[in-house]
LODREN-772816 format. One record per residue: x, y, z of N, C-alpha, C, O in turn; residue number from 1. Coordinates in nm, 3 decimals. Example, Ala and Ser with C-alpha at 12.3 -4.5 7.8 and 13.67 -1.06 7.14 Angstrom:
! residues 2
((1.319,-0.569,0.780),(1.230,-0.450,0.780),(1.320,-0.330,0.780),(1.424,-0.332,0.846),1),
((1.285,-0.225,0.708),(1.367,-0.106,0.714),(1.290,0.003,0.787),(1.341,0.114,0.804),2),
//
This chain:
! residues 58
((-6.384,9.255,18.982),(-6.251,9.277,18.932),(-6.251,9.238,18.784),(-6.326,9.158,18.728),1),
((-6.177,9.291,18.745),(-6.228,9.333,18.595),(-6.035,9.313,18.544),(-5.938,9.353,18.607),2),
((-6.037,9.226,18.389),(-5.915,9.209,18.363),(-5.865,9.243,18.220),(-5.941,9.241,18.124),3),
((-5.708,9.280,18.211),(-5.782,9.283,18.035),(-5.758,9.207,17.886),(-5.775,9.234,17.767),4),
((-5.697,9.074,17.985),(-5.687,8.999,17.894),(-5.657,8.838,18.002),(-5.625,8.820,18.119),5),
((-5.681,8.768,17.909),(-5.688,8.601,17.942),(-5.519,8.582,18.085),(-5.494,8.555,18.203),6),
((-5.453,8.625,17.947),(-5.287,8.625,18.077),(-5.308,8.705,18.191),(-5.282,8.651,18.298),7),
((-5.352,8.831,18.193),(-5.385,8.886,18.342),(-5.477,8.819,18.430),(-5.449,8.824,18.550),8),
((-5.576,8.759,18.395),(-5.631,8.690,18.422),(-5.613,8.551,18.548),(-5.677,8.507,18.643),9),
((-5.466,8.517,18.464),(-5.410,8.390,18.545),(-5.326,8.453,18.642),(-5.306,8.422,18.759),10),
((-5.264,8.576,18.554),(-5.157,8.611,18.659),(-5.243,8.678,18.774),(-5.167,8.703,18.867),11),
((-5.369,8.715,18.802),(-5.444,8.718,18.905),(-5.377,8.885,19.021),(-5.395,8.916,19.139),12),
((-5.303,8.946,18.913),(-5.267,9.080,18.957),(-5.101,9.007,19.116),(-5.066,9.016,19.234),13),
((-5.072,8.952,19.000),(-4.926,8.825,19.067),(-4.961,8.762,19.222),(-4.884,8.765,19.318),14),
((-5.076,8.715,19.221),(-5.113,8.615,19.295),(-5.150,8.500,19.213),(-5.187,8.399,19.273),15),
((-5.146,8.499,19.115),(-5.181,8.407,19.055),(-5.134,8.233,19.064),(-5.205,8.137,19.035),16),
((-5.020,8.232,19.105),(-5.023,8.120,19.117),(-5.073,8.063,19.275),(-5.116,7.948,19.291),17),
((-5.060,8.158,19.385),(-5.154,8.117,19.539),(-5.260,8.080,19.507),(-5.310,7.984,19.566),18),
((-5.324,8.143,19.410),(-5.441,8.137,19.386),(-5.488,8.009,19.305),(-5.593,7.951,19.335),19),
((-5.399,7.962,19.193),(-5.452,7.850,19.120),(-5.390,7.719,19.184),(-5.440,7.610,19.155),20),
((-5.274,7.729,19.277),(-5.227,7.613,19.382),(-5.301,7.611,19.483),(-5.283,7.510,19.550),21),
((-5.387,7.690,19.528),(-5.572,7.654,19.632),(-5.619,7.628,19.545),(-5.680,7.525,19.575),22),
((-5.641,7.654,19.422),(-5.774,7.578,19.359),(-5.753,7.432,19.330),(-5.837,7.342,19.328),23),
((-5.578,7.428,19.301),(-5.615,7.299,19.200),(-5.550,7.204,19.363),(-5.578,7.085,19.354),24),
((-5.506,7.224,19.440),(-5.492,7.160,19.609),(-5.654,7.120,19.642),(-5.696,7.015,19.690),25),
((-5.721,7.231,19.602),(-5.860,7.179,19.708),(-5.967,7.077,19.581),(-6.051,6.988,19.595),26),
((-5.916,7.135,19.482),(-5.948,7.006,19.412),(-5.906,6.857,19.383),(-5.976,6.763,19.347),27),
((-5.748,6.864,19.414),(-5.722,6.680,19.497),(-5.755,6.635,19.606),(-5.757,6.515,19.635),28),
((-5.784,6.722,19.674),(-5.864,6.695,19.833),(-5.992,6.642,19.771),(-6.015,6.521,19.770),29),
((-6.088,6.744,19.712),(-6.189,6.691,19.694),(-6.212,6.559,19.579),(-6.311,6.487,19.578),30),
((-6.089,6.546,19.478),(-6.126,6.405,19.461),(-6.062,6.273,19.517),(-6.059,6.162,19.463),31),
((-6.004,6.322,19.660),(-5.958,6.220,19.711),(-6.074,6.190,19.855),(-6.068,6.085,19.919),32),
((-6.135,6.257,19.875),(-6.268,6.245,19.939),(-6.381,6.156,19.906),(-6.463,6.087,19.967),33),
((-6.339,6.198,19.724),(-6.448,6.082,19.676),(-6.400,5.973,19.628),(-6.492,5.891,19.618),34),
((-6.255,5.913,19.577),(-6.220,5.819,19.560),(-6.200,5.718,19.653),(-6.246,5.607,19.627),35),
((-6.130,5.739,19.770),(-6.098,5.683,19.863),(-6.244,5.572,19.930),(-6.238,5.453,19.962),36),
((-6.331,5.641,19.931),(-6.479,5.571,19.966),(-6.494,5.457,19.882),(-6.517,5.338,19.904),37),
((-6.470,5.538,19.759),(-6.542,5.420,19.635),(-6.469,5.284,19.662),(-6.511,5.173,19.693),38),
((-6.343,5.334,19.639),(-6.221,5.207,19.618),(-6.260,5.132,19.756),(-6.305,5.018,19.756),39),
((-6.238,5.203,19.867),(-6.263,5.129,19.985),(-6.427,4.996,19.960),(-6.421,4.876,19.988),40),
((-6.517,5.048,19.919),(-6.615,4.978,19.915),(-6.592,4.841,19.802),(-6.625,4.725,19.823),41),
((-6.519,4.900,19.668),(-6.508,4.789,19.583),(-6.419,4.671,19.645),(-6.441,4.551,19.628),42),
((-6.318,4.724,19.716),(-6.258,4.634,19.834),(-6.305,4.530,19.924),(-6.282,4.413,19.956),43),
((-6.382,4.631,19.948),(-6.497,4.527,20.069),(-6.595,4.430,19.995),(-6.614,4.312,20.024),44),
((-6.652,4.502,19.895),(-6.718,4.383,19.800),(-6.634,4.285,19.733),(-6.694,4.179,19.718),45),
((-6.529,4.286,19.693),(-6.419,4.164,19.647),(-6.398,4.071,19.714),(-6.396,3.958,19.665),46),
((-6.370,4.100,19.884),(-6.310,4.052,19.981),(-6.468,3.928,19.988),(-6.473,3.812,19.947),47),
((-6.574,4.008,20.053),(-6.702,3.968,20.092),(-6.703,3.830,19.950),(-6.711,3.708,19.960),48),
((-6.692,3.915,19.833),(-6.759,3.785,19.756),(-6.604,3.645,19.747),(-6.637,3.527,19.737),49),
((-6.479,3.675,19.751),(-6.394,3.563,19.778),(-6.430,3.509,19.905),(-6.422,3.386,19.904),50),
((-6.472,3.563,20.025),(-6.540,3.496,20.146),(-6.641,3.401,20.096),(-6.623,3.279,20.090),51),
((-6.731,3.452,20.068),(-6.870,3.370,19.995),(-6.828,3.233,19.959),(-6.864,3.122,19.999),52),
((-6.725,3.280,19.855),(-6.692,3.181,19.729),(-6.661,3.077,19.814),(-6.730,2.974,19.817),53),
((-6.544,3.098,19.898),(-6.488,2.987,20.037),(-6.578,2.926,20.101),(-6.584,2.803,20.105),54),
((-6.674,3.016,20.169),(-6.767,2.938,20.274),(-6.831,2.812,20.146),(-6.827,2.693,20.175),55),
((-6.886,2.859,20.012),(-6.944,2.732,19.994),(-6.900,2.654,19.898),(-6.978,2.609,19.815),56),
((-6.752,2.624,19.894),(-6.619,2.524,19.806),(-6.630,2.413,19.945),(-6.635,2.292,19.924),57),
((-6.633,2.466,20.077),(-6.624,2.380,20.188),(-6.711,2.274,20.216),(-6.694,2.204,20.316),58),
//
């Protein structure tokens, strides 16, 4: 598919916005796939090292 300029382009032959609300939807999915992990882990390492810290103040 062939367009003939940048604005037709977006307007995607007036799908254009279905089309760029799946792209930019499956792209908060996908960086909430990868954030969610990270944060979760820096979590667990915070927690783990204030544990640490406790077990040897005692």
């Amino acid at each position: 598919m062939s367009f003939a300029s940048f604005a037709d382009f977006l307007a995607m032959g007036h799908h254009g916005l279905y089309v760029w609300s799946a792209y930019g939807l499956c792209l908060v999915v996908l960086a909430i796939n990868v954030a969610v992990p990270v944060l979760a882990r820096r979590r667990y390492l915070q927690e783990e090292a204030r544990r640490l810290r406790r077990e040897n103040h005692q």
